[in-house]
C-alpha positions as CSV (number, residue, x, y, z in Angstrom):
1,X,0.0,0.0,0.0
2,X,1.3,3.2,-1.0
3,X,2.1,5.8,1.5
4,X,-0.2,8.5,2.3
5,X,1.3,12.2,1.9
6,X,-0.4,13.3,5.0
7,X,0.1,11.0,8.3
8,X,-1.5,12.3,11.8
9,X,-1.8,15.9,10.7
10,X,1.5,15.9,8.6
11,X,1.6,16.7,5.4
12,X,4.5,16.2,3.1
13,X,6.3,19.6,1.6
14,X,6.1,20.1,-2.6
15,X,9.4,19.3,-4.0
16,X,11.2,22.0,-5.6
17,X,9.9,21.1,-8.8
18,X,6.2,21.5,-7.7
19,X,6.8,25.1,-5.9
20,X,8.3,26.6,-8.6
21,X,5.4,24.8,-10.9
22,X,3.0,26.7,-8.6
23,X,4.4,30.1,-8.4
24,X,5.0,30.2,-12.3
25,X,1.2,29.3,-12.4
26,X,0.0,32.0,-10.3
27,X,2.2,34.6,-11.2
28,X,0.7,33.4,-15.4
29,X,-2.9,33.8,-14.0
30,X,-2.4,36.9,-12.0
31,X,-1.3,38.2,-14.9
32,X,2.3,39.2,-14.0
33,X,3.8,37.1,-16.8
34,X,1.4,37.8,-19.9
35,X,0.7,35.9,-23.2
36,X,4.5,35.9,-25.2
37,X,6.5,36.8,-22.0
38,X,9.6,34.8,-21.8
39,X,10.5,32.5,-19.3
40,X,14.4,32.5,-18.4
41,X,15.7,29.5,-16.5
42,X,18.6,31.2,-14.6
43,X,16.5,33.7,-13.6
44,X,13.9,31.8,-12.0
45,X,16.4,29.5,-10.8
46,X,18.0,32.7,-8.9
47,X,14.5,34.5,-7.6
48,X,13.4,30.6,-5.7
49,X,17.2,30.1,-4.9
50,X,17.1,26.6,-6.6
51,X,18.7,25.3,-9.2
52,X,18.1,24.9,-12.7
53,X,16.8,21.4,-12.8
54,X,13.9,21.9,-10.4
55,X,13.1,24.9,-13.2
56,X,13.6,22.7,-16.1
57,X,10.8,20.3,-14.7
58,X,8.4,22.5,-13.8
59,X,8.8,24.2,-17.6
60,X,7.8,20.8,-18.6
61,X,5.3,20.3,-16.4
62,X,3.6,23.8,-17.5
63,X,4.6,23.0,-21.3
64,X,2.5,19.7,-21.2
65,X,-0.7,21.8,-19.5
66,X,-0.2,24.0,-22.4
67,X,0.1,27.2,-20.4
68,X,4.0,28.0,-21.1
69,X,5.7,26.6,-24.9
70,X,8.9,25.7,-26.0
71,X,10.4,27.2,-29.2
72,X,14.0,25.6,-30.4
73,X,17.0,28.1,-29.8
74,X,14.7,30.6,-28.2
75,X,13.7,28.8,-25.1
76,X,10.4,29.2,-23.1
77,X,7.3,31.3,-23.7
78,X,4.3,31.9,-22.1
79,X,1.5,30.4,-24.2
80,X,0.1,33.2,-27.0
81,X,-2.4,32.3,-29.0
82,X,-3.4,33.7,-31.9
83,X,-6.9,34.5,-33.0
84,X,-7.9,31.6,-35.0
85,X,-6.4,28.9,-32.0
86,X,-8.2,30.9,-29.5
87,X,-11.7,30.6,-31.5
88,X,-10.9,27.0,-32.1
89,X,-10.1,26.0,-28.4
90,X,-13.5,27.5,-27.3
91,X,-14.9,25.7,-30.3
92,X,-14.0,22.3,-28.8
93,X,-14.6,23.2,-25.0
94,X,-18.3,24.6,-26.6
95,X,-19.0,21.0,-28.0
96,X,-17.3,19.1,-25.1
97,X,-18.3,20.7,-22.1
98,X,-21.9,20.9,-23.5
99,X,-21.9,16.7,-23.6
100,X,-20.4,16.5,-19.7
101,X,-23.0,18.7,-18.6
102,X,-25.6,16.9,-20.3
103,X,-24.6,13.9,-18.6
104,X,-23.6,15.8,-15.3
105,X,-27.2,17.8,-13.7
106,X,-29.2,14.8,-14.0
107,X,-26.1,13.7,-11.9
108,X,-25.8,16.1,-9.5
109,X,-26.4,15.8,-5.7
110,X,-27.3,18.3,-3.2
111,X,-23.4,18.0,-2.2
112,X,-22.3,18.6,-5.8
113,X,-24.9,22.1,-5.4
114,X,-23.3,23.5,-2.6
115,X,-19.7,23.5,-4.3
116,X,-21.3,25.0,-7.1
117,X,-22.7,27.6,-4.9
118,X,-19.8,28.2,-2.3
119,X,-17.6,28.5,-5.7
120,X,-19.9,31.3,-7.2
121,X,-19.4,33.0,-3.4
122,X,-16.0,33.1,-3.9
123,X,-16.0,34.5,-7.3
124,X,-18.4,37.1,-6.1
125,X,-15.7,37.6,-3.2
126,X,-12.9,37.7,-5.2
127,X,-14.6,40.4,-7.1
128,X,-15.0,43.0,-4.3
129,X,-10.8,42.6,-4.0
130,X,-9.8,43.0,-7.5
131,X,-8.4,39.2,-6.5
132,X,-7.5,37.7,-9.9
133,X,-5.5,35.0,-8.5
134,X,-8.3,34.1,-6.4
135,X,-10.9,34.9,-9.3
136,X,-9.5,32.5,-11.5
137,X,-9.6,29.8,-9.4
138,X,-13.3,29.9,-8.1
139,X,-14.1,30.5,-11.5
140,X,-12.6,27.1,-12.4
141,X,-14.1,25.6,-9.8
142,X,-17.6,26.9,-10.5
143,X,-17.2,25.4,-14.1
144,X,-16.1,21.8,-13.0
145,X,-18.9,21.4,-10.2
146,X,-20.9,21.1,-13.5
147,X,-18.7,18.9,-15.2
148,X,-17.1,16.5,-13.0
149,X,-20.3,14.8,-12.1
150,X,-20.9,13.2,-15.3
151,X,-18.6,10.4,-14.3
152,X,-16.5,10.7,-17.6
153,X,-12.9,11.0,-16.6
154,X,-11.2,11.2,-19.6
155,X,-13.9,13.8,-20.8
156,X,-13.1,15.5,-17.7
157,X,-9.3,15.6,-18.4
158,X,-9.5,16.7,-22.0
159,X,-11.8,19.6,-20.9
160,X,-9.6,20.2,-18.1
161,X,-6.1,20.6,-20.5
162,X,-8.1,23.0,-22.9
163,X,-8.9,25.3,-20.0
164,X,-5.1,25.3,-19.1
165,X,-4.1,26.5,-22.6
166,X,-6.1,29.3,-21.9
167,X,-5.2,30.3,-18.5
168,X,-3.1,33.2,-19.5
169,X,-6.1,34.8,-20.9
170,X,-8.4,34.8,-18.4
171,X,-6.1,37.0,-16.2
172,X,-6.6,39.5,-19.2
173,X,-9.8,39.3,-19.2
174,X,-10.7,39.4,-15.8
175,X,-8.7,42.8,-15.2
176,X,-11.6,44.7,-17.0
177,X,-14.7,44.9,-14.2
178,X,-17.2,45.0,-16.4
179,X,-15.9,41.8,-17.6
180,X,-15.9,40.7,-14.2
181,X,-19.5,41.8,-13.3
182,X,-20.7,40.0,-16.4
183,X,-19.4,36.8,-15.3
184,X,-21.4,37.2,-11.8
185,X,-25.0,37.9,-13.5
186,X,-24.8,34.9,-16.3
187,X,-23.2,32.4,-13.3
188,X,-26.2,33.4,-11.1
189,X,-28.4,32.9,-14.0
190,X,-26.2,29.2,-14.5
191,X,-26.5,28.0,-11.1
192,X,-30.5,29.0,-11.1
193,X,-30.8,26.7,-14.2
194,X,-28.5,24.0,-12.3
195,X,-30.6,23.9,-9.5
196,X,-34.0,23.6,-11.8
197,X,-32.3,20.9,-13.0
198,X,-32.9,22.5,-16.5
199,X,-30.3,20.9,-18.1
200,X,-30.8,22.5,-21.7
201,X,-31.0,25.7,-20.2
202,X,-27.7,24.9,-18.5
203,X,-26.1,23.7,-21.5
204,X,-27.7,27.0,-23.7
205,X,-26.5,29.6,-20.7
206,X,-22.9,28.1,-21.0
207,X,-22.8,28.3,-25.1
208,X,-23.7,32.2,-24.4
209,X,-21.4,32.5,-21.7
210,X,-18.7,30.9,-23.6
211,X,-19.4,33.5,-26.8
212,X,-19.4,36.3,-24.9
213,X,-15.7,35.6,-23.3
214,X,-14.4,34.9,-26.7
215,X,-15.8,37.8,-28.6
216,X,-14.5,40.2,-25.7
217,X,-10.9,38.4,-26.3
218,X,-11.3,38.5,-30.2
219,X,-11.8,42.0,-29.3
220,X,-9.0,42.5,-27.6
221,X,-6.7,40.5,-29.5
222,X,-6.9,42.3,-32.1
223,X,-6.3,45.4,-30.7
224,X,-3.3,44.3,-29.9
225,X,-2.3,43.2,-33.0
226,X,-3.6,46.4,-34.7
227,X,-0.7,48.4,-32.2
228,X,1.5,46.0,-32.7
229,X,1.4,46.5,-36.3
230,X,1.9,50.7,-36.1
């Protein structure tokens, strides 16, 4: 029998690998390191005081999620997408999520409500702080309390590696409040339908949901590119 990580009330430190993992996460969603920002080795080896092969793994480790890429010669980017890959990832999610979710509400327990709920709390919370960090995550959260009850765990996993190739946007997209607010009216609307039981309604507010986020990024993304190209 394996050993457990946690053993009367202890629980087992990350390994170098895993902190530096985590903190190149947060500071990707926070928005600190934005879409195309580099990522040099030797200098995060140097701000965590490790060494670089702790920073090499957790690279990897982000590179397979598909939030940081590798480019030969150049060395390690955060993940930009361009228009076109960012229509076509919400594309997939749009048709994937939309069959876990069919198979999830009729799923759903009273336990599986109260996540949903506490997680739309703590999105509302986040909110009041300008908490991105923490905005992110409930966000997540709220999304998966509809998904992971459909039992499907590969489903579950694909879903879950299209929302980390994303991750740097949302931290652009959550900076603007009105994008912010947005998100709190249509999950209200969400979890009223979730809680009906309404499953098509569920499956219909998401599709809008989802359209509305990638129009506003569309938006924004090309804005960019327009200064970019002047």
């Amino acid at each position: 029998m394996a050993k457990s990580d946690r053993t009367n009330g202890f629980r087992r430190p990350p390994t170098a690998q895993e902190a530096v993992a985590t903190e190149l996460r947060r500071a990707i969603i926070s928005g600190e390191l934005s879409p195309g920002t580099q990522i040099l080795q030797d200098k995060v080896a140097e701000q965590f005081g490790v060494s670089r092969v702790p920073v090499r793994e957790a690279l990897k480790m982000l590179e397979g999620e598909g939030q940081i890429s590798y480019e030969p010669h150049r060395g390690y980017f955060v993940t930009e997408l361009d228009i076109a890959e960012l229509i076509e990832v919400y594309h997939i999610r749009n048709v994937l999520e939309a069959e876990a979710v069919r198979h999830a509400i009729p799923q759903m327990t009273p336990e599986d409500d109260e996540r949903l709920e506490a997680a739309l709390l703590d999105t509302e919370e986040a909110n009041k702080f300008d908490d991105i960090v923490m905005l992110t995550a409930a966000n997540r959260r709220f999304h998966f309390a509809m998904i992971e009850p459909c039992g499907m765990s590969r489903l579950v996993r694909i879903i879950r590696q299209l929302w980390d190739s994303t991750d740097p946007y949302r931290s652009v997209y959550f900076v603007a409040r009105e994008h912010r607010e947005k998100v709190d009216n249509e999950h209200r609307a969400i979890l009223k339908a979730v809680l009906a039981r309404e499953t098509e309604q569920v499956v219909a507010l998401l599709a809008e949901h989802r359209a509305g986020t990638v129009t506003s990024l569309r938006l924004m993304l090309e804005k960019d590119q327009e200064t970019a190209e002047t």
